[in-house]
C-alpha positions, 0 to 999 in steps of 0.5 A, a space after each residue: 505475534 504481529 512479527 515482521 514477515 518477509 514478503 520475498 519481493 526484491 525492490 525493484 518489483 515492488 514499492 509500497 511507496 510508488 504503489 499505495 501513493 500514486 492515486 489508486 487506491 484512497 485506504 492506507 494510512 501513513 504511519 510516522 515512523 522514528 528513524 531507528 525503526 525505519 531500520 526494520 526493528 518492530 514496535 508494538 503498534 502504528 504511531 501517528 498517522 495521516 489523513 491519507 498516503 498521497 503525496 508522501 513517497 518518503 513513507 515507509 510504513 502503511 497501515 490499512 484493510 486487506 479482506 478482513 484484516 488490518 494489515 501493516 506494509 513496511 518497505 525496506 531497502 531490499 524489500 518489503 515486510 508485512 504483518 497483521 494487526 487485526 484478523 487471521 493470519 492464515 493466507 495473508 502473505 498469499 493475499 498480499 501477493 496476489 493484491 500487488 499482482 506479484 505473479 505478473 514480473 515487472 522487469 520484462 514489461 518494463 523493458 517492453 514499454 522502455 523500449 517503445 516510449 524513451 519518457 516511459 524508459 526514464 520513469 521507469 528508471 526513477 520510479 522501479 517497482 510501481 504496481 497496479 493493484 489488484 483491489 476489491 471490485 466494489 472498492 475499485 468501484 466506489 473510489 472510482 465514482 467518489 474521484 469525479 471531480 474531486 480532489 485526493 483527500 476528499 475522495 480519501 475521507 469519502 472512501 473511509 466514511 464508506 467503510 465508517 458506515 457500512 463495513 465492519 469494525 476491526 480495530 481503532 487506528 490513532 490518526 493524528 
């Protein structure tokens, strides 16, 4: 239980690190990992997280709700790996894909904005896997109207004193 699946994405389609920390979305927390396990060994439960994933793109661990589960992202060199902390796990690699928009592959429309941008060419080139995410309407809603004139964190706590309030408990997550 709570073993590491294989998403089946190469890197240069998907980085949970460009993804869940360019501003999009305000629920995956950091979790620190020790450097022995940035290799892909498990452990048992998410270590000490932050407040939110913005501004940490050397992350490679991330802990936050998919549906009604909790869900654990790890990106490795390759790869991306995921397993459920909390809630069924029938369906979730299908729901991840369908969250990261995997059907839709990057390269082709990479090459297309390249080639019709030269600044978008070098982005792209730096920055390889980054998706728009697939989120839940009313979640999409709710932090598009929390990000009026506010900053990341603030909008990052509004978001989480929504779920606090009015969503349903799944389990407790240590932050620091």
């Amino acid at each position: 239980e709570n073993e590491w699946i294989d998403l089946d994405v190469p890197a240069q389609e998907l980085r949970p690190s460009a993804t869940l920390t360019n501003g999009q979305c305000f629920n995956w927390l950091v979790v620190d990992i020790e450097p022995a396990e940035a290799g892909g060994t498990t452990h048992d439960s998410p270590q000490k997280q932050q407040q939110s994933a913005w501004g940490t793109h050397d992350a490679k661990e991330w802990v936050g709700p998919l549906q009604n589960r909790v869900i654990s992202i790890r990106e490795t060199p390759t790869t991306t790996h995921f397993r459920v902390l909390h809630g069924p796990a029938t369906g979730v690699k299908e729901d991840l894909q369908r969250y990261f928009r995997l059907e839709t592959p990057l390269a082709p429309l990479y090459e297309e904005w390249s080639r019709a941008d030269a600044r978008l060419a070098k982005i792209a080139n730096a920055i390889p896997g980054v998706r728009i995410l697939r989120q839940d309407p009313l979640e999409c809603m709710m932090s598009f109207i929390c990000s009026s004139n506010n900053n990341i964190p603030r909008i990052a706590k509004m978001i989480s004193s929504f779920r606090e309030t009015y969503g349903t408990f799944m389990m407790e997550i240590p932050t620091r």
